[in-house]
N, C-alpha and C positions, 0 to 999 in steps of 0.2 A: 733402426739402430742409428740413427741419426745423428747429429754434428755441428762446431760454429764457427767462426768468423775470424783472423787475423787482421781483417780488415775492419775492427772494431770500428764504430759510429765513434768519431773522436771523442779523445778525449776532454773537448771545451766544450760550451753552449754554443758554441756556433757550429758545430757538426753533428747536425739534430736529425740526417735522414743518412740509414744506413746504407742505399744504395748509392750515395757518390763514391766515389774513387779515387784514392791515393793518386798521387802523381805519376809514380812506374805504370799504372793501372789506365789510364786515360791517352797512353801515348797515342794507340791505334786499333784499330778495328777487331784486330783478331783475339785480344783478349777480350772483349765482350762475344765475340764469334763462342772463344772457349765456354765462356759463361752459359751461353744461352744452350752449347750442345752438352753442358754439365746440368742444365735445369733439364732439360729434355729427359737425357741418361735416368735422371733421379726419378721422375711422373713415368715414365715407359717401365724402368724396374720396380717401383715402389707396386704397383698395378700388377706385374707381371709375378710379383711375390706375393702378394693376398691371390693373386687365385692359384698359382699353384698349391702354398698350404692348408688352401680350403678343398683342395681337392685329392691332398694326399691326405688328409684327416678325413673328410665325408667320405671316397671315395673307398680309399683303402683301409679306414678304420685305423688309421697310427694314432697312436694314442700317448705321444711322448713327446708333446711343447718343447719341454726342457730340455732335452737329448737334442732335439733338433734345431732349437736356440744355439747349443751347443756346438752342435756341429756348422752354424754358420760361424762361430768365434774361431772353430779352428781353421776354419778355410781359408782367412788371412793371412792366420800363421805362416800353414803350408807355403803360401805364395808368396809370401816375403822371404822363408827361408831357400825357395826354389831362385828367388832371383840374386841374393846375395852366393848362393853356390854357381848359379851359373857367369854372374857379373864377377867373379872372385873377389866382392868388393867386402867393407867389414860391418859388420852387424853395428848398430847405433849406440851409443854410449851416452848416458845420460846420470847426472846429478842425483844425488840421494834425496832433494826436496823435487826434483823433477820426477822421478820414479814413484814417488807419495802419490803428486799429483796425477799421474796418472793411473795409480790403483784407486784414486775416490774416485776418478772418472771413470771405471770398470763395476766399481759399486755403485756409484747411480743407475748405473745403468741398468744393472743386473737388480737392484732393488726397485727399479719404473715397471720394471715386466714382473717381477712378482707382484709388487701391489696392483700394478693393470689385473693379473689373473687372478689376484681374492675378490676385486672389484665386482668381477665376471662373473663370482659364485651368486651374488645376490643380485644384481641386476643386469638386465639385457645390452645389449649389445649399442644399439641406437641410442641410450642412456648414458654410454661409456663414450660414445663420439661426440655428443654432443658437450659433454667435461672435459672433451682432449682438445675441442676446439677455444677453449681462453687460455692454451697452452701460447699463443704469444704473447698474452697479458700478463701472464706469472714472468716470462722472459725477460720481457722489457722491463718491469718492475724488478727483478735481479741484477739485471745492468747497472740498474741505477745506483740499487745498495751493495751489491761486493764490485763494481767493476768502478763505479763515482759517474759513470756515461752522466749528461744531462739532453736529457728528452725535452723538444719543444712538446708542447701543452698540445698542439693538435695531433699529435702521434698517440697519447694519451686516449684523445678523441675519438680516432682513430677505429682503435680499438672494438669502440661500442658496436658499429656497422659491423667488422667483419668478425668478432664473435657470435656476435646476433645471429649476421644473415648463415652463418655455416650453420648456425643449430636449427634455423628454421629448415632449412635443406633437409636434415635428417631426424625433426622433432619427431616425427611416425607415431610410433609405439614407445611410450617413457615406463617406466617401472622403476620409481624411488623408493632406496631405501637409505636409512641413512650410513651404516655402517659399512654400506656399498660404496653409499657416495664419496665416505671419508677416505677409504681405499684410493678412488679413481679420483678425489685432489691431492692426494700423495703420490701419486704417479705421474700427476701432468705435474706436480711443484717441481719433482726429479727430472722430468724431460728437460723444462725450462732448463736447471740449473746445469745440469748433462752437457745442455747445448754449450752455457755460460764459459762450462770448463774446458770444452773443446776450443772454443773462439780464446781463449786464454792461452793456454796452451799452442798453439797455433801461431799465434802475433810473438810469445814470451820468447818462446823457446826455440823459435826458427824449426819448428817439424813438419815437415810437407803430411800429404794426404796418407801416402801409402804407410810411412815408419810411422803416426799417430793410430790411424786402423789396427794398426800390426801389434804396438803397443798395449792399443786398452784389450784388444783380444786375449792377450796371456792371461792375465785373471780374470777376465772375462769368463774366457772356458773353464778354468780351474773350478771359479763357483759354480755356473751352470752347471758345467758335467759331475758335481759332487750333488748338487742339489736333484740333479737327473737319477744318480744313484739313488740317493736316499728317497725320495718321493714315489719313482715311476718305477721301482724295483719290483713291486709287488704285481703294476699292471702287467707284467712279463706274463707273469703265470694265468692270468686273470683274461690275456689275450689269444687267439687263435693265432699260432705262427707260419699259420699257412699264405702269409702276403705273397702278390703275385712279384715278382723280380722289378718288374715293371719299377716297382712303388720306389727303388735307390736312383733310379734313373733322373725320377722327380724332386727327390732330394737332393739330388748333384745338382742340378738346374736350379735349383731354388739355393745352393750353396753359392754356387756362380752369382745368380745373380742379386744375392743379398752381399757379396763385397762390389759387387759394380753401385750399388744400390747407398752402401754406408761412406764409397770413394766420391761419388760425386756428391753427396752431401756434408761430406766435408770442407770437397773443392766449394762447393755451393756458400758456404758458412766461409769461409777462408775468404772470398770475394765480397760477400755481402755484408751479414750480419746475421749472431742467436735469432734474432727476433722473425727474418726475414722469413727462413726457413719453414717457421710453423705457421706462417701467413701464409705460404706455399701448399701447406698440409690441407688449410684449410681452403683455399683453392680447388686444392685435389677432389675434395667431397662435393664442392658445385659444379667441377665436371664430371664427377661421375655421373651426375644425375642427368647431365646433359646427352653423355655419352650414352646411356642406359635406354633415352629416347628416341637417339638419331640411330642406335643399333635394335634392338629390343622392342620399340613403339612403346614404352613406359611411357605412362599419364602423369604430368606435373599438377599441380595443383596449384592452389592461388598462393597458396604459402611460400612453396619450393622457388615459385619465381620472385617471390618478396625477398628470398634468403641469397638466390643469386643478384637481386641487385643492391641489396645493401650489402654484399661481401665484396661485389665491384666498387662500387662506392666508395668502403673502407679504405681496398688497396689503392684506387685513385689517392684518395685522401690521405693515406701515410705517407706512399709513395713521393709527392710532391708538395710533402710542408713546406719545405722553404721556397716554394714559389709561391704557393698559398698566404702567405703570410710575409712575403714579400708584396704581394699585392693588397694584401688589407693592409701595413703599413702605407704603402703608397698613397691608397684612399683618404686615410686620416690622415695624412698629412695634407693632404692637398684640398682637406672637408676644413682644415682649421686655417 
């Protein structure tokens, strides 16, 4: 349920790579300290959330996505209204074109997850990662046209490597269809632009991590838990309600840790950049694979390791255009 950036990639051609740093940002050590224990937070819970829901789904047979999309929209809530009663401080007041903006940003979002789950109906899984991994290419490519950012050429470049290498990491088993596929580029266009409005949002309106979470959650929940009615009504009946107790316990845990999960990818977006973010995502899928060997003894193949170094490569290569091209400058001048 992820987030973007305040610290937008300037606005000129000369601030073409997202991770430098404002000025307040550069002063000293501990804000990069925060950074890197806000990347952390995000990779430990983002992990920590696919397998708990895959285990109260296989496990326990829950069979209500939407309810429990749901119920991680309201656990924000909750927690922002527990901390304004206990701070006696006063709930946030925002602007009638600011409160817009933050219902599209409720609806993308809530519209990424339904077209991810029609996506799901027609093709497999591995199929859907491997469309979610050019979700920094539609990003960056948004920046450009509603935000006016100007991308150096090799950021562009960029790109090729580390959508490549994340797909070869999880090419496995493909199963195209095409009214799948249109689904699951309808859902990665929404994440990009989700991100876009978060990092706007963010920089525009001076909203920290907690009162932006807290915000898109209100409609957030409102649709989910209406779309939970109308959809999952039926599986009520159609299910055994004999769950073991156990199975809320999981769900609390996976409520927890999907707001630790959406805050530091906020924080994460607020510091960096939309784009960074899902370049992170797709990181995430070359360690898994990594992860999966040194715990698991999983077999890599000649591909998986082709995916993981052309996804290094990529992030080398986005990460440090303008040194890169600080130095091919320097060459050609110095060739002429």
């Amino acid at each position: 349920m992820g987030s973007e950036m305040a610290c937008l990639e300037g606005m000129s051609p000369a601030a073409t790579c997202p991770l430098r740093l404002g000025p307040s940002e550069t002063k000293t050590g501990p804000f990069k300290g925060r950074l890197l224990g806000a990347v952390f937070i995000w990779f430990l819970t983002g992990i920590t959330i696919s397998s708990l829901n895959k285990w109260i789904f296989a496990v326990y047979n829950f069979r209500y996505p939407l309810l429990l999309s749901s119920l991680h929209m309201l656990s924000p809530i909750l927690l922002r209204f527990g901390m304004v009663k206990l701070m006696s401080g006063q709930d946030v007041v925002l602007t009638a074109s600011a409160r817009l903006r933050v219902f599209l940003l409720s609806l993308s979002f809530c519209t990424s997850i339904a077209f991810g789950n029609l996506g799901l109906n027609y093709v497999h899984l591995s199929f859907a990662q491997m469309v979610y991994t050019t979700t920094p290419l539609f990003t960056l490519a948004l920046s450009k046209v509603l935000l006016g950012t100007q991308h150096h050429i090799l950021k562009y470049t960029a790109m090729v490597p580390i959508c490549l290498g994340a797909s070869c990491s999880i090419i496995g088993e493909v199963q195209f269809h095409h009214t799948g596929c249109l689904f699951l580029l309808l859902s990665t266009f929404l994440r990009g632009l989700k991100s876009i409005q978060q990092s706007s949002l963010l920089k525009e309106e001076r909203i920290n991590a907690v009162t932006l979470l807290y915000l898109m959650s209100i409609p957030s929940f409102c649709i989910l838990f209406a779309a939970a009615l109308a959809l999952e009504n039926a599986v009520v009946w159609q299910t055994s309600h004999h769950h073991d107790n156990t199975v809320w316990l999981f769900i609390f845990l996976s409520c927890v840790g999907s707001v630790l999960y959406n805050l530091a990818s906020i924080w994460v977006i607020d510091c960096t950049s939309a784009v960074t973010i899902h370049i992170l995502g797709n990181l995430t899928m070359v360690g898994n694979l990594v992860l999966s060997q040194l715990l698991f003894g999983s077999d890599l193949t000649v591909l998986d390791y082709a995916g993981i170094a052309l996804t290094l490569i990529g992030m080398f290569l986005y990460h440090n255009c303008d040194l890169i091209a600080a130095s091919l400058s320097t060459r050609t001048a110095k060739s002429k």
